[in-house]
TORLUM-423393 format. One record per atom (N, C-alpha, C, O, CB): residue in three letters; atom name; x, y, z. Coordinates in pm, whole numbers, plus 32768, in hexadecimal, padded with zeros to 4 digits. Glycine has a CB too. Example, Ala and Ser with C-alpha at 12.3 -4.5 7.8 and 13.67 -1.06 7.14 Angstrom:
<rest:ala | atom:N | east:8527 | north:7DC7 | up:830C>
<rest:ala | atom:CA | east:84CE | north:7E3E | up:830C>
<rest:ala | atom:C | east:8528 | north:7EB6 | up:830C>
<rest:ala | atom:O | east:8590 | north:7EB4 | up:834E>
<rest:ala | atom:CB | east:846B | north:7E41 | up:8389>
<rest:ser | atom:N | east:8505 | north:7F1F | up:82C4>
<rest:ser | atom:CA | east:8557 | north:7F96 | up:82CA>
<rest:ser | atom:C | east:850A | north:8003 | up:8313>
<rest:ser | atom:O | east:853D | north:8072 | up:8324>
<rest:ser | atom:CB | east:8580 | north:7FC4 | up:823C>
This chain:
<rest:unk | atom:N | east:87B6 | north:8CEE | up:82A9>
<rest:unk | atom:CA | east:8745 | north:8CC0 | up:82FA>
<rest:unk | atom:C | east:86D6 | north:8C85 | up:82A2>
<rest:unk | atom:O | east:86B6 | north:8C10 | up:82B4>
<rest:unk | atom:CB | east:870E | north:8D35 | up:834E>
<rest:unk | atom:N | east:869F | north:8CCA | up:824C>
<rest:unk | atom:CA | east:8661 | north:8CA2 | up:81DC>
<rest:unk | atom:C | east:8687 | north:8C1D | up:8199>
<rest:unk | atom:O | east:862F | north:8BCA | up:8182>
<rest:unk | atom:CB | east:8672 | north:8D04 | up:8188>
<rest:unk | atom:N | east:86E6 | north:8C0C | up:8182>
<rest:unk | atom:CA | east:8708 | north:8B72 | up:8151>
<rest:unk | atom:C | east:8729 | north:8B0C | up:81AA>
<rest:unk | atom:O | east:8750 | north:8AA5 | up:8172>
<rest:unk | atom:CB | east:8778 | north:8B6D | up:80FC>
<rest:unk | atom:N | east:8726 | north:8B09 | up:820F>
<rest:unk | atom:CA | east:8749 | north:8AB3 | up:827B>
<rest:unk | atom:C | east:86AA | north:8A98 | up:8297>
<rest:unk | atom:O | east:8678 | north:8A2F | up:82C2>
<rest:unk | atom:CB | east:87B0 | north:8AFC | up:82FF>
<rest:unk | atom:N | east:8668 | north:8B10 | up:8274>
<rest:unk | atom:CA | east:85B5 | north:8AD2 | up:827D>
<rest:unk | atom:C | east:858B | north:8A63 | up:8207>
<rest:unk | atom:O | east:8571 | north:89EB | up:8217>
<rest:unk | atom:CB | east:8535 | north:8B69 | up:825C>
<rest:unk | atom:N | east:858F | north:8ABB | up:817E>
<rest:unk | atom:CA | east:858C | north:8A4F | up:8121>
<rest:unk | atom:C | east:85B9 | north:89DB | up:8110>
<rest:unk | atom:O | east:856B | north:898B | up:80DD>
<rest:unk | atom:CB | east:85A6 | north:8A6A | up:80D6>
<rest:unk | atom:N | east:864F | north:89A6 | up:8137>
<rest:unk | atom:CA | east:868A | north:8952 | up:8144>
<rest:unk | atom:C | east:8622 | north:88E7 | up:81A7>
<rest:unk | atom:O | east:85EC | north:888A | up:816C>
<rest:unk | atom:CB | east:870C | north:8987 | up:816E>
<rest:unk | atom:N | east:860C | north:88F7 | up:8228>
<rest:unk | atom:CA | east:85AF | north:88E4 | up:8274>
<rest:unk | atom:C | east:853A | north:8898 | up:8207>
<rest:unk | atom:O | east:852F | north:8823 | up:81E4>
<rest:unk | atom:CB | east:858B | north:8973 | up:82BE>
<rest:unk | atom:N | east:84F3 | north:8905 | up:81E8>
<rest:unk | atom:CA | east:843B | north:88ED | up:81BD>
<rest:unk | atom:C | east:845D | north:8888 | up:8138>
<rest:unk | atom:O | east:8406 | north:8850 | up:80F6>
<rest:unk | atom:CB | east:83C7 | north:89AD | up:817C>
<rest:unk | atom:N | east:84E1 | north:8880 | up:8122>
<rest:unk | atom:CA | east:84F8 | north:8818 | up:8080>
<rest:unk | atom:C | east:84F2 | north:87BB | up:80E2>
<rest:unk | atom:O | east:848A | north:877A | up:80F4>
<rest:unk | atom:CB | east:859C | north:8817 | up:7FFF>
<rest:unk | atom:N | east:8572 | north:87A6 | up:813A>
<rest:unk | atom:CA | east:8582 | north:8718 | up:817C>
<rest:unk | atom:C | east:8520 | north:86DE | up:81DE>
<rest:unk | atom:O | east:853A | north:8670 | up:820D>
<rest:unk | atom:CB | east:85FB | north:8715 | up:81C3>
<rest:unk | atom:N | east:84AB | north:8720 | up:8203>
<rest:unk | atom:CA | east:843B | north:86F5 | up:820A>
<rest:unk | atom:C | east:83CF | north:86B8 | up:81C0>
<rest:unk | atom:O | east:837A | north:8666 | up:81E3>
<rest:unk | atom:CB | east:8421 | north:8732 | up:8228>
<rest:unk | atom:N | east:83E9 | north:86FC | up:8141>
<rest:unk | atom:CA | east:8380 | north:86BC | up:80CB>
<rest:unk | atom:C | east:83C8 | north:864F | up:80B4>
<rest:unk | atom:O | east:8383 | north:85EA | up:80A8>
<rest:unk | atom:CB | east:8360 | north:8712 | up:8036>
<rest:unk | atom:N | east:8417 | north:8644 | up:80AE>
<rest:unk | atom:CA | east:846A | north:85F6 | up:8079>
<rest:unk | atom:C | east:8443 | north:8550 | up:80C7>
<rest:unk | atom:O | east:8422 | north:84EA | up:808A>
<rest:unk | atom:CB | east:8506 | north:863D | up:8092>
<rest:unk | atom:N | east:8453 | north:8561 | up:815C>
<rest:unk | atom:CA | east:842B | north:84D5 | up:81D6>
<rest:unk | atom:C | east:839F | north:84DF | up:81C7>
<rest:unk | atom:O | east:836F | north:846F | up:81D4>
<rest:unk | atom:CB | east:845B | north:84E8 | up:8297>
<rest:unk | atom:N | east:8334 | north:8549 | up:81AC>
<rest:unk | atom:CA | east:82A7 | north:851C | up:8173>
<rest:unk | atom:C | east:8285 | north:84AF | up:8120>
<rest:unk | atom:O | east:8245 | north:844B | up:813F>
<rest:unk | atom:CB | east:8278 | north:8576 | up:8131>
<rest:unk | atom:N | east:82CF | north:84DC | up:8079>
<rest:unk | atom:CA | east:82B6 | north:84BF | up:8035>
<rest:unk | atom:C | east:82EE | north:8429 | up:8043>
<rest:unk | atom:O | east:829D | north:83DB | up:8011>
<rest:unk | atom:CB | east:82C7 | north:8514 | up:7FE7>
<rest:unk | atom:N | east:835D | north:83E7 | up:8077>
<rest:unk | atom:CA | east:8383 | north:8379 | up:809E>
<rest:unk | atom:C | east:8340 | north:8357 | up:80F6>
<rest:unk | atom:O | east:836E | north:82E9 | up:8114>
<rest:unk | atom:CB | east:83EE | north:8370 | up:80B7>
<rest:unk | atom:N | east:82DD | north:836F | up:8146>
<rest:unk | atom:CA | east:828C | north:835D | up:81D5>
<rest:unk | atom:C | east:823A | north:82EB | up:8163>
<rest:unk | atom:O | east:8239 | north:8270 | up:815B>
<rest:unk | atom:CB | east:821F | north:840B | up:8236>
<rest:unk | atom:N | east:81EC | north:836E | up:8107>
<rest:unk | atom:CA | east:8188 | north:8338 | up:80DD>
<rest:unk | atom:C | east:8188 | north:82CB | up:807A>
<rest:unk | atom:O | east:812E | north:827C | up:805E>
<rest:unk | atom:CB | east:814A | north:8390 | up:80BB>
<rest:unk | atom:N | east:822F | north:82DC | up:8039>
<rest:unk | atom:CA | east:8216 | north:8243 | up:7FDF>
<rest:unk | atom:C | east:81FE | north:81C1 | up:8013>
<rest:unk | atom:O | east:81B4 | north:8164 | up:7FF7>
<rest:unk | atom:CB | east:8287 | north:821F | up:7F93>
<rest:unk | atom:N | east:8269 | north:81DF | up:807A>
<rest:unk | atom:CA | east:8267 | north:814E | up:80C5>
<rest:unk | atom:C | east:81E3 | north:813B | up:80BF>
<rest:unk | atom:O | east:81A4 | north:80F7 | up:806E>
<rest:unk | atom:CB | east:829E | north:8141 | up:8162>
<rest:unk | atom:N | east:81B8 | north:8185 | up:8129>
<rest:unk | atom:CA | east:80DC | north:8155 | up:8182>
<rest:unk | atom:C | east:80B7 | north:8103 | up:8109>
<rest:unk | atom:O | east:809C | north:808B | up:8107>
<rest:unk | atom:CB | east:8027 | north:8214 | up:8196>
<rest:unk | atom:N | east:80BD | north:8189 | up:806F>
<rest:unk | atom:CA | east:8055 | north:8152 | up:8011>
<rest:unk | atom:C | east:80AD | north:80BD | up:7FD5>
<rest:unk | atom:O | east:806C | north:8081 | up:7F7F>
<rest:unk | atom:CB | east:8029 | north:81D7 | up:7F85>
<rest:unk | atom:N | east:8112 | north:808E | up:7FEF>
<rest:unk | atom:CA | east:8151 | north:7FE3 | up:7F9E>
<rest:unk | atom:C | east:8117 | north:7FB8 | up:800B>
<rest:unk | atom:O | east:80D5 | north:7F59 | up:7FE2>
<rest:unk | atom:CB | east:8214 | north:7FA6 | up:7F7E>
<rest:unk | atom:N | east:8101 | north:7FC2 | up:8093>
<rest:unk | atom:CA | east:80EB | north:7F5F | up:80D0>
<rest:unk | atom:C | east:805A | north:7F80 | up:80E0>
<rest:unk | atom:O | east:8021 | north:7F1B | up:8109>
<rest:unk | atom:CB | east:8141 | north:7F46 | up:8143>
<rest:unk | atom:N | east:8025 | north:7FBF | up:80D6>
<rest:unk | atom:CA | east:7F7C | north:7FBD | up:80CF>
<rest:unk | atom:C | east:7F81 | north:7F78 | up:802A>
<rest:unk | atom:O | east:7F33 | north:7F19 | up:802C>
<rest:unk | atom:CB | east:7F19 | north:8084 | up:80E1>
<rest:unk | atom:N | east:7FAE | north:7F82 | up:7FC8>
<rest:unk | atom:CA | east:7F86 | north:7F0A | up:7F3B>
<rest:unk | atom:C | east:7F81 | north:7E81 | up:7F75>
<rest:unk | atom:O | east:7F1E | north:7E39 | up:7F84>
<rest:unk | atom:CB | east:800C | north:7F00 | up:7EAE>
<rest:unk | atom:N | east:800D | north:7E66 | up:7F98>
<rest:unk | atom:CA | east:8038 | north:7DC8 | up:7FFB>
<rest:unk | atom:C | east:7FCA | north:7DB6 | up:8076>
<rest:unk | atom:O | east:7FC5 | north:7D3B | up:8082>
<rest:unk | atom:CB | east:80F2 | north:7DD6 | up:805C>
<rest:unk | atom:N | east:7F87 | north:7DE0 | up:80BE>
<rest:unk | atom:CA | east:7F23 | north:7DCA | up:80FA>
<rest:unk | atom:C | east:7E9F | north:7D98 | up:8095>
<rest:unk | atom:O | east:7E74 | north:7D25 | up:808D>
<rest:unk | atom:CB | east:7F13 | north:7E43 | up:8147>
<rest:unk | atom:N | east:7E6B | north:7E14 | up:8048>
<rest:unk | atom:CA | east:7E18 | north:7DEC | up:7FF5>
<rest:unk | atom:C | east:7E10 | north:7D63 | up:7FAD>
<rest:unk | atom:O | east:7DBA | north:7D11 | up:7FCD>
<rest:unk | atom:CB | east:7E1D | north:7E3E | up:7FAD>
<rest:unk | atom:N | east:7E79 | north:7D48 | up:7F3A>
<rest:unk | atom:CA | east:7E81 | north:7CDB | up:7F3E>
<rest:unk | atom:C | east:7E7A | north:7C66 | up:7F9C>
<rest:unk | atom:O | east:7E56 | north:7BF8 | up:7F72>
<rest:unk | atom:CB | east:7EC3 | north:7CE2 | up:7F18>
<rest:unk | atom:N | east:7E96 | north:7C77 | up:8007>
<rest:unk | atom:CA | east:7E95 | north:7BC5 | up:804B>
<rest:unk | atom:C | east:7E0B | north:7BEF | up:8046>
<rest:unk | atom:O | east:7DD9 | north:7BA1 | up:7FF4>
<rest:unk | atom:CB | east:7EEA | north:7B80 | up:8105>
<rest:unk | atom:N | east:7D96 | north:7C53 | up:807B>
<rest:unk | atom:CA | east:7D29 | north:7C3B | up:80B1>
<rest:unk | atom:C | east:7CCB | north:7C30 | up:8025>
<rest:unk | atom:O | east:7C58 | north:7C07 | up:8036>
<rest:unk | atom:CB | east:7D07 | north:7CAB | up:8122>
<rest:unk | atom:N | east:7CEE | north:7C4D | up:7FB1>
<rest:unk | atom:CA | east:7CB0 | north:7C32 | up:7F43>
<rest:unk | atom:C | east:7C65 | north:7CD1 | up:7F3A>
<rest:unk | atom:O | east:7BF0 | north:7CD1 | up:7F13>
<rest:unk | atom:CB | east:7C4E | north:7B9F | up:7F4F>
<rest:unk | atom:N | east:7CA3 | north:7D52 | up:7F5C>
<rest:unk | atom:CA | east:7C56 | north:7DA2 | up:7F26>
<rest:unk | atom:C | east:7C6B | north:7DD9 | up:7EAB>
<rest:unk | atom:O | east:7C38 | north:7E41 | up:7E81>
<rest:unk | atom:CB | east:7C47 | north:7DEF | up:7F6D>
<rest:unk | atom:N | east:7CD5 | north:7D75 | up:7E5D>
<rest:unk | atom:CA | east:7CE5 | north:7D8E | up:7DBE>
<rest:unk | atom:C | east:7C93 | north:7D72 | up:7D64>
<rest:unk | atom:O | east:7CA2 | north:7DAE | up:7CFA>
<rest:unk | atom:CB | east:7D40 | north:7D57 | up:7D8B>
<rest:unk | atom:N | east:7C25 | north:7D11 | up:7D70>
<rest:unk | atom:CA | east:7BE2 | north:7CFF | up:7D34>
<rest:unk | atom:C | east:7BFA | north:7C7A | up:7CEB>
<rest:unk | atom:O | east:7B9B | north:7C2E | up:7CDA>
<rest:unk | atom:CB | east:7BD5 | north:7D63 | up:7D03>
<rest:unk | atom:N | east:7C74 | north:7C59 | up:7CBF>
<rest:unk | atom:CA | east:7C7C | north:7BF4 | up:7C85>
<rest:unk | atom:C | east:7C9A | north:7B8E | up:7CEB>
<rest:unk | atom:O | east:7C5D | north:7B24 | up:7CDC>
<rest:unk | atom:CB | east:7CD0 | north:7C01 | up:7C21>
<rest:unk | atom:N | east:7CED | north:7B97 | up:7D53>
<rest:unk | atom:CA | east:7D10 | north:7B13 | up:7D92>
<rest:unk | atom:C | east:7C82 | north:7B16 | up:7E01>
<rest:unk | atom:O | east:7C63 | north:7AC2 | up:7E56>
<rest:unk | atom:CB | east:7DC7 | north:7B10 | up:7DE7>
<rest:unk | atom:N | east:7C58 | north:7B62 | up:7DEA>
<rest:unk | atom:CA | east:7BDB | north:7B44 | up:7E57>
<rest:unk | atom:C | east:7B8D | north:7AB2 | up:7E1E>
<rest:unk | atom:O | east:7B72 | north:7A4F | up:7E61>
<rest:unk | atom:CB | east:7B56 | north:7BDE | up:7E57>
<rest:unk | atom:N | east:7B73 | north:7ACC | up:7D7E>
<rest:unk | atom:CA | east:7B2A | north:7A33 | up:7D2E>
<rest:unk | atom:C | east:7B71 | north:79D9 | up:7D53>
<rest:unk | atom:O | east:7B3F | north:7976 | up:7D87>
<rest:unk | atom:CB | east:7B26 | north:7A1E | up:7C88>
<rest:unk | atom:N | east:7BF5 | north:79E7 | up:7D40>
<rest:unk | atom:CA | east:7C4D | north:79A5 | up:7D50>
<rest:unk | atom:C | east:7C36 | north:7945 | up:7DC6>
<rest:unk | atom:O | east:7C41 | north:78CB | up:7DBB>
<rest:unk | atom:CB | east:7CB0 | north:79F1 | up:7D53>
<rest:unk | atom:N | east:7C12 | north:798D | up:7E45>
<rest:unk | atom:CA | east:7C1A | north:7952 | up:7EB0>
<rest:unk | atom:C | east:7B74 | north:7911 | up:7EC2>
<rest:unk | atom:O | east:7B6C | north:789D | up:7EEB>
<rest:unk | atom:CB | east:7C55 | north:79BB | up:7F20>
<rest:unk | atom:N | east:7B0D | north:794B | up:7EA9>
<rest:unk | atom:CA | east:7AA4 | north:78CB | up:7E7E>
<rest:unk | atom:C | east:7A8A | north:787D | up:7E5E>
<rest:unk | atom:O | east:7A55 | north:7819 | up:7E90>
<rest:unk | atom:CB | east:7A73 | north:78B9 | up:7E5C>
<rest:unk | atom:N | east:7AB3 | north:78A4 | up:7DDE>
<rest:unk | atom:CA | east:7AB7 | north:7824 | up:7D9C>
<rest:unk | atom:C | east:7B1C | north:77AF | up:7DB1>
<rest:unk | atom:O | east:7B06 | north:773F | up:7D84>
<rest:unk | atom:CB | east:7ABF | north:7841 | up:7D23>
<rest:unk | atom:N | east:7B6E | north:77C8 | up:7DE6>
<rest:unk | atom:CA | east:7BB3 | north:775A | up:7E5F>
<rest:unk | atom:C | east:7B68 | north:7732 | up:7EDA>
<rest:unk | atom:O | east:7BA8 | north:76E6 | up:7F22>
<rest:unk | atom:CB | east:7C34 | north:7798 | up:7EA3>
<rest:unk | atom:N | east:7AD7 | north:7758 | up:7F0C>
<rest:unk | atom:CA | east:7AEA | north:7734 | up:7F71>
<rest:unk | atom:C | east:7A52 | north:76E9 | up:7F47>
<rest:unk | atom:O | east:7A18 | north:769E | up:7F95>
<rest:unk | atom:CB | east:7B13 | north:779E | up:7FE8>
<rest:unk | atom:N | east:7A18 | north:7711 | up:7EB0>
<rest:unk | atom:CA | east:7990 | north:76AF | up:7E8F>
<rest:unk | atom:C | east:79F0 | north:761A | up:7E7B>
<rest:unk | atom:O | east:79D6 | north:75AA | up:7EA7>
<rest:unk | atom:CB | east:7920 | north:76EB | up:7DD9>
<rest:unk | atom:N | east:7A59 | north:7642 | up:7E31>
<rest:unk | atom:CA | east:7A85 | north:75AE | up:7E07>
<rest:unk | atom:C | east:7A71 | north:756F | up:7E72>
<rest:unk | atom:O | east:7A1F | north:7513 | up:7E70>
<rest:unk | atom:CB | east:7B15 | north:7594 | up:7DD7>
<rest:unk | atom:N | east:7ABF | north:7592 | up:7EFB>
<rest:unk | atom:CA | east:7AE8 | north:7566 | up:7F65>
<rest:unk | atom:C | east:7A6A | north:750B | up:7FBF>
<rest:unk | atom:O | east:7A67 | north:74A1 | up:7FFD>
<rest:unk | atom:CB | east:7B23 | north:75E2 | up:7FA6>
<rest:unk | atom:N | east:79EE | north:7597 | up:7F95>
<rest:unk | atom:CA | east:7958 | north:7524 | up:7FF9>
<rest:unk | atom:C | east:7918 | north:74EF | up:7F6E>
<rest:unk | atom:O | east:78C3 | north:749D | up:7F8F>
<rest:unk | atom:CB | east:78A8 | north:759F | up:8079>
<rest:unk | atom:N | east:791C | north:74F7 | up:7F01>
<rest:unk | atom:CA | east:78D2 | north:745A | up:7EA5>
<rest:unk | atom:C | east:7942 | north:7408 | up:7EC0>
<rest:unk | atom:O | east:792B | north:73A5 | up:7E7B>
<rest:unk | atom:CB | east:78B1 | north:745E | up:7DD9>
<rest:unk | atom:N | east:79AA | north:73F5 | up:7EF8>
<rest:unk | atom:CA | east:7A12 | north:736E | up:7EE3>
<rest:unk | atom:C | east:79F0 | north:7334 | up:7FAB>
<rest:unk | atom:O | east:7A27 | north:72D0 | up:7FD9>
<rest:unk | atom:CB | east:7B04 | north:73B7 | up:7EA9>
């Protein structure tokens, strides 16, 4: 009885811990398009000064 519990509370951690990788790759891949990396955020300004002096 005892191991049919444990067995259980592993293979639960187990679909957590896969729950949560996924969220957090696709919360990075979100970040990026919206520029909350920091770098493509310049990135995307400074594309868009070029864009109104031209």
């Amino acid at each position: 009885m005892r191991l049919l519990k444990i067995e259980y509370l592993l293979d639960m951690a187990k679909r957590l811990r896969e729950v949560n990788e996924k969220r957090l790759r696709r919360r990075k891949k979100s970040s990026r398009k919206h520029g909350r990396d920091g770098q493509n955020r310049t990135d995307t300004v400074q594309e868009e000064n070029i864009e109104d002096k031209n």
